[in-house]
One Martini backbone bead per residue (centre of mass of N, CA, C, O) as a GRO file, in nm:
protein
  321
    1UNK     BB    1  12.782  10.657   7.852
    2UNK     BB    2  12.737  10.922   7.735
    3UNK     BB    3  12.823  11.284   7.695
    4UNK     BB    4  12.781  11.627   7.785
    5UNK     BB    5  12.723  11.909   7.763
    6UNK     BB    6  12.632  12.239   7.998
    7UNK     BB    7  12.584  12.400   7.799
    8UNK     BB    8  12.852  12.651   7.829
    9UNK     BB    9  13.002  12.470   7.991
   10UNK     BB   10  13.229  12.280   8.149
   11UNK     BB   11  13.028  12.069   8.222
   12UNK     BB   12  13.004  11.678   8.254
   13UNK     BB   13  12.754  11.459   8.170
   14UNK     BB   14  12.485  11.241   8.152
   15UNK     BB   15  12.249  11.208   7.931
   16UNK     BB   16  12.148  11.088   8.164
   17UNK     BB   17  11.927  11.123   8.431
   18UNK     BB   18  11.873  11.045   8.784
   19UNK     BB   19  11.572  11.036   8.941
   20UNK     BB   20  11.437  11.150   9.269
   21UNK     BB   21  11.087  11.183   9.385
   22UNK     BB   22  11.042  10.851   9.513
   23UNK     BB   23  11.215  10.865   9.738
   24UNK     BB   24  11.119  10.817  10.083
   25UNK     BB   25  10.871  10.672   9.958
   26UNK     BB   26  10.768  10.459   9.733
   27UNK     BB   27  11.120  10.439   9.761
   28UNK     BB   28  11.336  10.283   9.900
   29UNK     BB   29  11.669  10.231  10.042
   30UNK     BB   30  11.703   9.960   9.898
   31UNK     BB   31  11.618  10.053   9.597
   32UNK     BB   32  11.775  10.320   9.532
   33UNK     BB   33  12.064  10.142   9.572
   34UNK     BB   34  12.005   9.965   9.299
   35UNK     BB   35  11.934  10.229   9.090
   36UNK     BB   36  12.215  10.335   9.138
   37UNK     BB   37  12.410  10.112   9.064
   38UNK     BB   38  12.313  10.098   8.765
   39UNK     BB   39  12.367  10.403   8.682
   40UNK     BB   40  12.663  10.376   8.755
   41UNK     BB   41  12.708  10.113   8.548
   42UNK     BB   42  12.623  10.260   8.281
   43UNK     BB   43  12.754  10.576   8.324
   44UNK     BB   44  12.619  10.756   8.525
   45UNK     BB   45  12.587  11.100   8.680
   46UNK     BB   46  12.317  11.209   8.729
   47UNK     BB   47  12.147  11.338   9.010
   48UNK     BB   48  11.834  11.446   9.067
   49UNK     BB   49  11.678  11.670   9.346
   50UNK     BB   50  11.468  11.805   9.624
   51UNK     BB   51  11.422  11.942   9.914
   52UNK     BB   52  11.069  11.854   9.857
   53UNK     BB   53  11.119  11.552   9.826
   54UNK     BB   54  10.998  11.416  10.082
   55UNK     BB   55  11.038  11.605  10.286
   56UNK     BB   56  11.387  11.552  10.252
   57UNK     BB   57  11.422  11.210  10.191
   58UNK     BB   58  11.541  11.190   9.937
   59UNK     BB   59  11.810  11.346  10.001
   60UNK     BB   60  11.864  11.151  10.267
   61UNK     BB   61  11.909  10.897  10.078
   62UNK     BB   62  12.119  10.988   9.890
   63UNK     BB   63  12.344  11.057  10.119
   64UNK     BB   64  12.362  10.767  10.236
   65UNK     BB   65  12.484  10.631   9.928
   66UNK     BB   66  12.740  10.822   9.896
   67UNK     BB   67  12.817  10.741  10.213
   68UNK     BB   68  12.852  10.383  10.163
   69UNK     BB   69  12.818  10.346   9.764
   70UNK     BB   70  12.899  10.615   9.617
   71UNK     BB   71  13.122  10.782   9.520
   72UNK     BB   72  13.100  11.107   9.513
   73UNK     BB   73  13.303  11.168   9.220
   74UNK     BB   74  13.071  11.006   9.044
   75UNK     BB   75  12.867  11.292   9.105
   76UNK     BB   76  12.624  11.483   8.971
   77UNK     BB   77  12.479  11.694   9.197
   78UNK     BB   78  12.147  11.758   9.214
   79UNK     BB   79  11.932  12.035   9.314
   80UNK     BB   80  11.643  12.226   9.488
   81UNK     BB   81  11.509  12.533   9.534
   82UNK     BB   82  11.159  12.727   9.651
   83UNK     BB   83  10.990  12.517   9.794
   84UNK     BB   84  10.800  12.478  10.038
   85UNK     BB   85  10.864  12.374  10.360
   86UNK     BB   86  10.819  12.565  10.585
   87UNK     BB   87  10.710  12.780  10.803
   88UNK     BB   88  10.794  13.105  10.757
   89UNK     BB   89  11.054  13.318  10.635
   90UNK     BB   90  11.261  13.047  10.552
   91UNK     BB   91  11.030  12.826  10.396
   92UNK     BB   92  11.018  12.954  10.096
   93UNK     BB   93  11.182  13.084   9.799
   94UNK     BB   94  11.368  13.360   9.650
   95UNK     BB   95  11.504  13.444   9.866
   96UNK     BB   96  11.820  13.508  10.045
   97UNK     BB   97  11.736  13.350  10.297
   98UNK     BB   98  11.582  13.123  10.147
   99UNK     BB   99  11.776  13.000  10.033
  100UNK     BB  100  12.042  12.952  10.207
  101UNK     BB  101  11.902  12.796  10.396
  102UNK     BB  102  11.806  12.555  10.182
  103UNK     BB  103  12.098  12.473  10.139
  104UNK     BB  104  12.175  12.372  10.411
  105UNK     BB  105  11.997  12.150  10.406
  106UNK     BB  106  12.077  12.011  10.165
  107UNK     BB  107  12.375  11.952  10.286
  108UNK     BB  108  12.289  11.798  10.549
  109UNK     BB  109  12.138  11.567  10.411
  110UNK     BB  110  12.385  11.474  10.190
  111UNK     BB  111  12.654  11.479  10.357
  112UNK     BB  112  12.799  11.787  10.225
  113UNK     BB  113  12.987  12.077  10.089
  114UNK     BB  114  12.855  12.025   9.780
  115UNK     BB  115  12.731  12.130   9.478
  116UNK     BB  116  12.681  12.109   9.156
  117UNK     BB  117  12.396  12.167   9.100
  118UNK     BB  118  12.160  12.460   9.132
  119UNK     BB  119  11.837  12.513   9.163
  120UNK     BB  120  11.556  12.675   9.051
  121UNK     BB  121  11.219  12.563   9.087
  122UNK     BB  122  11.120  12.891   9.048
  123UNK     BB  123  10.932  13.143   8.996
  124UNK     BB  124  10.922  13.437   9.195
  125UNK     BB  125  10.729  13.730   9.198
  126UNK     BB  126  10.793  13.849   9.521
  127UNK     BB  127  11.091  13.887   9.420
  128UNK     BB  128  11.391  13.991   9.310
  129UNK     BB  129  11.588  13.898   9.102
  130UNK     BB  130  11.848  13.977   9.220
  131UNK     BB  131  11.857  13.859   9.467
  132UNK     BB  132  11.838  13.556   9.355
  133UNK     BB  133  12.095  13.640   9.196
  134UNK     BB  134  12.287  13.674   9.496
  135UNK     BB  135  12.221  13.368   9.590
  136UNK     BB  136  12.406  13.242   9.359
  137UNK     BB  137  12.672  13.383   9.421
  138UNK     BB  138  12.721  13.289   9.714
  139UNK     BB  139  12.741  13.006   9.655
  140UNK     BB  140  12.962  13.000   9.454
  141UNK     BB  141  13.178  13.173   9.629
  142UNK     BB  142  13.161  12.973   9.867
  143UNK     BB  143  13.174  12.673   9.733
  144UNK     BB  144  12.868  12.532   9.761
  145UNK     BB  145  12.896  12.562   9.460
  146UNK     BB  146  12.942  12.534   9.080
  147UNK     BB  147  12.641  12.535   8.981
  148UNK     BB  148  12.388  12.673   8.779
  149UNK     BB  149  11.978  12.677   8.777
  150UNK     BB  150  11.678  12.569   8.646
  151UNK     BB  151  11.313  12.564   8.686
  152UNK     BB  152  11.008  12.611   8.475
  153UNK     BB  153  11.062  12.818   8.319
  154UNK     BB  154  10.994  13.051   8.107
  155UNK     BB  155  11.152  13.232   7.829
  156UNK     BB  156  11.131  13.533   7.988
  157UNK     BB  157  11.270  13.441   8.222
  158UNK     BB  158  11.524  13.323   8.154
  159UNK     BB  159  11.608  13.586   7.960
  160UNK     BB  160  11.654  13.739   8.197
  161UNK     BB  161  11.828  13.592   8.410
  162UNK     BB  162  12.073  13.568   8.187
  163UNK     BB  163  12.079  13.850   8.223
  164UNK     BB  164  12.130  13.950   8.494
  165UNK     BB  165  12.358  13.791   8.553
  166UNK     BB  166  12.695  13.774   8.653
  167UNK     BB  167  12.862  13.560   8.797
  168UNK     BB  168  12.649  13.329   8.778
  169UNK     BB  169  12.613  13.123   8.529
  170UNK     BB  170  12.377  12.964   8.363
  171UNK     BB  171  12.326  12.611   8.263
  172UNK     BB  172  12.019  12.521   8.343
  173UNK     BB  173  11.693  12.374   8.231
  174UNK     BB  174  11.462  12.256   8.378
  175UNK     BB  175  11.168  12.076   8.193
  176UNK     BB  176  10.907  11.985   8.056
  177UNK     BB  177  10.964  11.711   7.795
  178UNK     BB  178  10.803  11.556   7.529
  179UNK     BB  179  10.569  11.410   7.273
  180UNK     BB  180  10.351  11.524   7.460
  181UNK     BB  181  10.548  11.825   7.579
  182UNK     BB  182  10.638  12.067   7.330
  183UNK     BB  183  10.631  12.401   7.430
  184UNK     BB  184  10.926  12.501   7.452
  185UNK     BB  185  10.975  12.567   7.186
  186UNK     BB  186  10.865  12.831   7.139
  187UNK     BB  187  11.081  12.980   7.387
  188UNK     BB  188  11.281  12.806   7.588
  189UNK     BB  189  11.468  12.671   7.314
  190UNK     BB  190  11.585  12.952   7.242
  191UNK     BB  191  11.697  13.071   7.463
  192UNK     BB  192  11.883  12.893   7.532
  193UNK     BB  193  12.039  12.904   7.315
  194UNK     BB  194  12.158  13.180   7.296
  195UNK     BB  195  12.235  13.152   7.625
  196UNK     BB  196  12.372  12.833   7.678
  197UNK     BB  197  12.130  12.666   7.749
  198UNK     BB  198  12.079  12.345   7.930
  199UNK     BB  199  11.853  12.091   7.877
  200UNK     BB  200  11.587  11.931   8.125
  201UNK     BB  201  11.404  11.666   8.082
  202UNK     BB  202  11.080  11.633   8.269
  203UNK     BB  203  10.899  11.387   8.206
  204UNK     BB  204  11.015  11.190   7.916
  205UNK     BB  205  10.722  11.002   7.950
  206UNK     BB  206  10.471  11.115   7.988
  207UNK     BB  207  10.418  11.030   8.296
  208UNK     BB  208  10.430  10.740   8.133
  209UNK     BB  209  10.207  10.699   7.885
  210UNK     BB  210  10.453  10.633   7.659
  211UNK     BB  211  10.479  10.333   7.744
  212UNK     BB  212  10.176  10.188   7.705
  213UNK     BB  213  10.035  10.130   7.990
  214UNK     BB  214   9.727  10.256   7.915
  215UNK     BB  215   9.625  10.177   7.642
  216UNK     BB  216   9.388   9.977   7.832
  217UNK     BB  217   9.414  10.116   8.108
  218UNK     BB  218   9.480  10.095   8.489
  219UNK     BB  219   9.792   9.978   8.651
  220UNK     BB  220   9.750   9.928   9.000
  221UNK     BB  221  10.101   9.976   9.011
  222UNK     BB  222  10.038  10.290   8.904
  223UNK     BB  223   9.991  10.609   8.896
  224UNK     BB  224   9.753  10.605   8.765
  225UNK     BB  225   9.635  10.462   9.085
  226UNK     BB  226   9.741  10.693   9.269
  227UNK     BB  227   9.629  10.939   9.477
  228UNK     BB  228   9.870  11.106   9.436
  229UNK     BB  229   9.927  11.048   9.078
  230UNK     BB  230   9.679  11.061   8.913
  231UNK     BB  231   9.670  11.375   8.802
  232UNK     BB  232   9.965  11.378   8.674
  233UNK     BB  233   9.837  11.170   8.476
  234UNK     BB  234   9.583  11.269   8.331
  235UNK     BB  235   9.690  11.498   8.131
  236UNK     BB  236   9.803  11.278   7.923
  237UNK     BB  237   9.510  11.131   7.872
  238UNK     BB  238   9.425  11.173   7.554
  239UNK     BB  239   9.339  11.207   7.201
  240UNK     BB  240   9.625  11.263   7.168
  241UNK     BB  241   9.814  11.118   7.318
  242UNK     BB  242   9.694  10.838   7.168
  243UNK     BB  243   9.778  10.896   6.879
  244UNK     BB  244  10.103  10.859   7.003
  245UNK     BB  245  10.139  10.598   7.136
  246UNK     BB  246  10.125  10.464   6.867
  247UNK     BB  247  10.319  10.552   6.720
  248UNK     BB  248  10.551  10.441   6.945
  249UNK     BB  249  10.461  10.148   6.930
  250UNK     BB  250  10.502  10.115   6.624
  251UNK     BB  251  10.821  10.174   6.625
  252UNK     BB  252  10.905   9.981   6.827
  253UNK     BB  253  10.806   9.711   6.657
  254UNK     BB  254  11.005   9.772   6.437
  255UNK     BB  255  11.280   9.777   6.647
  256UNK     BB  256  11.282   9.603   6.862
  257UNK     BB  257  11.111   9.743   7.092
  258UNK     BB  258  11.027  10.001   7.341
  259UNK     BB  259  10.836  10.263   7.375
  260UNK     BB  260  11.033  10.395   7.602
  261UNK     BB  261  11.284  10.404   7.409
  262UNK     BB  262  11.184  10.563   7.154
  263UNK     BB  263  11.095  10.831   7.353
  264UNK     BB  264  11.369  10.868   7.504
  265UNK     BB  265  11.518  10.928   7.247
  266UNK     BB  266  11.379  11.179   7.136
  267UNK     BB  267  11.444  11.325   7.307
  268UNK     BB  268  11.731  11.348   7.383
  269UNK     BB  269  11.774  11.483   7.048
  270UNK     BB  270  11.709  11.699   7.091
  271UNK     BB  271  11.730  12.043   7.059
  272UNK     BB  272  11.931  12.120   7.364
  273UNK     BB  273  11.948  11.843   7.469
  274UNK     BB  274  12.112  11.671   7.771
  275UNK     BB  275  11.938  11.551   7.978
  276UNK     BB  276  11.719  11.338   8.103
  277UNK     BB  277  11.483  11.266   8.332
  278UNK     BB  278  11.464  10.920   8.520
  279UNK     BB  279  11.194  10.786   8.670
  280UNK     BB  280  11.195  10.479   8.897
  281UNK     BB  281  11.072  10.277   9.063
  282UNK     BB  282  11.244  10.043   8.974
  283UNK     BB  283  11.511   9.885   8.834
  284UNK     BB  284  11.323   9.771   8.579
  285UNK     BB  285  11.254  10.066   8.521
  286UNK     BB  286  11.549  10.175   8.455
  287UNK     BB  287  11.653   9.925   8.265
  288UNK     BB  288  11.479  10.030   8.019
  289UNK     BB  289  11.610  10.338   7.982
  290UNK     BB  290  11.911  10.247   7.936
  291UNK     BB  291  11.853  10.120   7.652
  292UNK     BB  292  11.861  10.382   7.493
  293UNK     BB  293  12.152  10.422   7.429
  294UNK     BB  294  12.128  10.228   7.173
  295UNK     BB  295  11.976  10.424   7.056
  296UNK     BB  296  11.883  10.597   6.679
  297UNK     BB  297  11.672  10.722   6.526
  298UNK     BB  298  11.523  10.660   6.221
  299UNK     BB  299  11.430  10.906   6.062
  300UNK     BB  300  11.157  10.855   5.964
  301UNK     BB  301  11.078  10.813   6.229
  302UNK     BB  302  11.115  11.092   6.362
  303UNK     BB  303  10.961  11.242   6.186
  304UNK     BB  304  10.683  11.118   6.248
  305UNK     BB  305  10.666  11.182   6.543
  306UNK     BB  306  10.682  11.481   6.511
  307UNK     BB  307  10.424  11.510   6.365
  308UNK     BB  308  10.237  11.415   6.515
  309UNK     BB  309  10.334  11.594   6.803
  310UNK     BB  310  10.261  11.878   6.671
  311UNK     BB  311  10.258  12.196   6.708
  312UNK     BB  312  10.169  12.552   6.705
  313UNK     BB  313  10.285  12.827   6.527
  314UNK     BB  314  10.280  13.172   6.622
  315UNK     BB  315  10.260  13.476   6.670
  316UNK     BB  316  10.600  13.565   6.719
  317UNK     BB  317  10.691  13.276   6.684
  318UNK     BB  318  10.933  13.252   6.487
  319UNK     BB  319  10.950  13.510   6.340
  320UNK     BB  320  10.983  13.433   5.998
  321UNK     BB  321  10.998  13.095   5.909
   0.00000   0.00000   0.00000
């Protein structure tokens, strides 16, 4: 697997991420290790994971995986902190005693010393931003971390943390981005660019939908038929996102692969994307999404996707055009 800079750092990942918010719960500990080896097999380096998935039982499978079954040295740790894990003045948030707190949770639960990469899990308006950005200095400069990020931020979020960082430059947005979910363009992935910061795109599969899997119903073993992401899958299955997964179906056929494969090349590409991140139920569907490695979509095609999936810019979005 190619690798990529991550943002204007040093550090270099594998363009592709192994996700795991369904470890622990959905995903089992012996499910976990088979596709935690596949994708280190594959080449594949960064793995990233959060504090509040599974209530914690992620973080701690994949800390177990660590240390029995791939080299600590192999693997570009990525975690995440700010949301709510327990109650209490110290149980979520970005102040600076919450996130130190669960930085120690999650160094303890994944049984190492230190992680590659931190990310803040979303922007808390309750917190002043200095405090959040002093407890990232400190997490640097104690040895704890040696990368920062953040997730979900909006584009003058992430403008204005990148703004006021003094010791530990950011280096990385985990944010929502598919050809379902292309807001970010808007303002997001210019701020990242002027800013040095790289995309890391969650759910680039449209949660799903845009495997194809839904095109005739919901299938009994998808999330999209579970109580618990039923939701979470309903948001793109509309009239506008069935539009373009025909047309990635369509494109699919003609390169003699998967809508999978086709969906996942083009995030993959797209400008200031480092690494997609891909969770996946079984080592089957992991080993689907690795295929995509193999592809580089043609212009044609490329341009098509772009168009069907095109959002509205308006003003003073990247004004004047």
């Amino acid at each position: 697997m190619e690798t990529r800079q991550l943002g204007a750092s040093g550090l270099r990942v594998s363009r592709m991420a192994l996700g795991t918010m369904s470890w622990g719960t959905e995903t089992d500990a012996e499910e976990a290790a088979s596709q935690l080896v596949a994708f280190v097999d594959a080449g594949g380096t960064l793995v990233d994971t959060a504090d509040i998935y599974g209530g914690g039982e992620s973080e701690q499978v994949l800390g177990s995986l660590l240390s029995d079954l791939v080299p600590r040295a192999d693997i570009v740790l990525a975690t995440k902190a700010v949301a709510r894990r327990t109650e209490g003045p110290f149980g979520g948030g970005a102040s600076r005693g919450a996130l130190l707190s669960a930085l120690d949770g999650s160094l303890r639960r994944l049984g190492v010393d230190h992680l590659d990469l931190w990310q803040l899990h979303a922007w808390d308006s309750h917190v002043p931003l200095e405090e959040t950005l002093s407890a990232l200095d400190f997490a640097v400069t104690s040895g704890k971390v040696r990368y920062a990020g953040v997730s979900n931020y909006s584009g003058w979020q992430l403008a204005t943390a990148a703004t006021l960082s003094r010791e530990t430059r950011i280096v990385s947005t985990q944010v929502e981005y598919s050809l379902l979910e292309r807001g970010i363009e808007r303002e997001v992935v210019p701020a990242a660019a002027h800013h040095g910061i790289g995309v890391l795109p969650w759910a680039p599969l449209g949660r799903g939908v845009l495997t194809g899997k839904y095109r005739t119903g919901t299938p009994a073993d998808s999330r999209g038929a579970s109580p618990t992401y039923a939701g979470y899958v309903e948001q793109h299955r509309t009239e506008r996102a069935g539009r373009i997964v025909e047309a990635v179906a369509t494109a699919a056929d003609g390169l003699g692969t998967s809508p999978l494969v086709v969906a996942l090349a083009w995030v993959r590409d797209r400008p200031g994307v480092v690494a997609p991140v891909v969770g996946a139920r079984d080592t089957g569907q992991l080993t689907g999404s690795l295929a995509a490695e193999e592809l580089t979509l043609p212009p044609a095609i490329k341009a098509a996707l772009d168009d069907v999936s095109a959002i509205d810019f308006g003003y003073p979005e990247r004004w004047p055009r």
